[in-house]
Legacy VTK file of the C-alpha trace (Angstrom):
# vtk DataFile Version 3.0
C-alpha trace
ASCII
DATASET POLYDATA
POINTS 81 float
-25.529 -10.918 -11.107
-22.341 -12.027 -9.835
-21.107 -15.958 -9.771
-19.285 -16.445 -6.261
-17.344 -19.620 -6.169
-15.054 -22.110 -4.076
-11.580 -22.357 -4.816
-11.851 -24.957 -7.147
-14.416 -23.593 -9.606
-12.446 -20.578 -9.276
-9.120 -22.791 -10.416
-11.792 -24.392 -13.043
-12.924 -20.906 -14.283
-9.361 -18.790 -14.594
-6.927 -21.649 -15.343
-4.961 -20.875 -11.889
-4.306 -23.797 -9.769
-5.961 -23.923 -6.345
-2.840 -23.807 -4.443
-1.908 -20.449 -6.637
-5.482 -19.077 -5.497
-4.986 -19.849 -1.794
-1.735 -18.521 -1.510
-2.931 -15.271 -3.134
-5.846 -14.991 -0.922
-3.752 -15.539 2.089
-1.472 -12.673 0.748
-3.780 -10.297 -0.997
-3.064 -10.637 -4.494
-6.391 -12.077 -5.063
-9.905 -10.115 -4.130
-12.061 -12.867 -2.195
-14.079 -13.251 1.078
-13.814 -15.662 4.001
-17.115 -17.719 4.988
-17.094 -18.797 8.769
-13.260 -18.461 11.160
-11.389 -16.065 9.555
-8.190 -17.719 9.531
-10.020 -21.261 8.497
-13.150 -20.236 6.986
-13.685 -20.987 3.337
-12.404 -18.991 0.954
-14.998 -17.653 -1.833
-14.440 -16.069 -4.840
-16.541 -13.433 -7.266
-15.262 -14.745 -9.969
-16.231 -11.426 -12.006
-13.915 -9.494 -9.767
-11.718 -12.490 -10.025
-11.350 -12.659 -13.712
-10.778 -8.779 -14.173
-8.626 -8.497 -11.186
-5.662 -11.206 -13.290
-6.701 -9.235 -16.715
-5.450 -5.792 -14.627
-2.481 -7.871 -14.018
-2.047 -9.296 -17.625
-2.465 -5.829 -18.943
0.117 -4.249 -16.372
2.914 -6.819 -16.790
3.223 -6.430 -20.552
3.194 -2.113 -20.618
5.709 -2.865 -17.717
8.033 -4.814 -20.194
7.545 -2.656 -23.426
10.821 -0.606 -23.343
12.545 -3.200 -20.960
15.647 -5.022 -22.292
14.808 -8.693 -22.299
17.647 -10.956 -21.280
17.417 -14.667 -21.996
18.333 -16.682 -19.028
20.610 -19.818 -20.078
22.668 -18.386 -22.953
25.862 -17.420 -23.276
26.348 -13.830 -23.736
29.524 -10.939 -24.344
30.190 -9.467 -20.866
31.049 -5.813 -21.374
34.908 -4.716 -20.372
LINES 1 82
81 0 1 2 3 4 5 6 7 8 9 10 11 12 13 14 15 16 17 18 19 20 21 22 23 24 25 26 27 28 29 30 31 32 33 34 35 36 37 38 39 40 41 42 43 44 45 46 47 48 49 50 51 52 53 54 55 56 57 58 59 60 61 62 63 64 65 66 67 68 69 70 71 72 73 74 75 76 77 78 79 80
């Protein structure tokens, strides 16, 4: 059976901080449910969903950077002519 949880056990449980998980509820990013108004109503999580939802993520942002030049930010570097 599922675990469905408040935004802090959910911050507790994935390492995200709370304001992270609000702001991607608000926006979609994160899967969740609303309990009571739905612009106000408290925001649950199942953290099963939850947790495989950021792995999906995790998994997707490294194949999208295999093959991708990496540039370091903050160093000096030959501009082409």
């Amino acid at each position: 059976m599922s675990r469905r949880v408040g935004i802090k056990a959910a911050s507790e449980a994935t390492g995200l901080s709370q304001w992270e998980l609000r702001q991607g509820a608000r926006s979609g990013r994160y899967p969740h449910f609303r309990v009571g108004d739905s612009e106000h109503g408290r925001i649950i999580f199942d953290l099963e969903l939850l947790e495989e939802h950021i792995k999906r993520q995790m998994i997707q942002n490294v194949k999208s950077q295999e093959g991708e030049r990496i540039v370091e930010l903050g160093k000096l570097r030959k501009v082409a002519e």
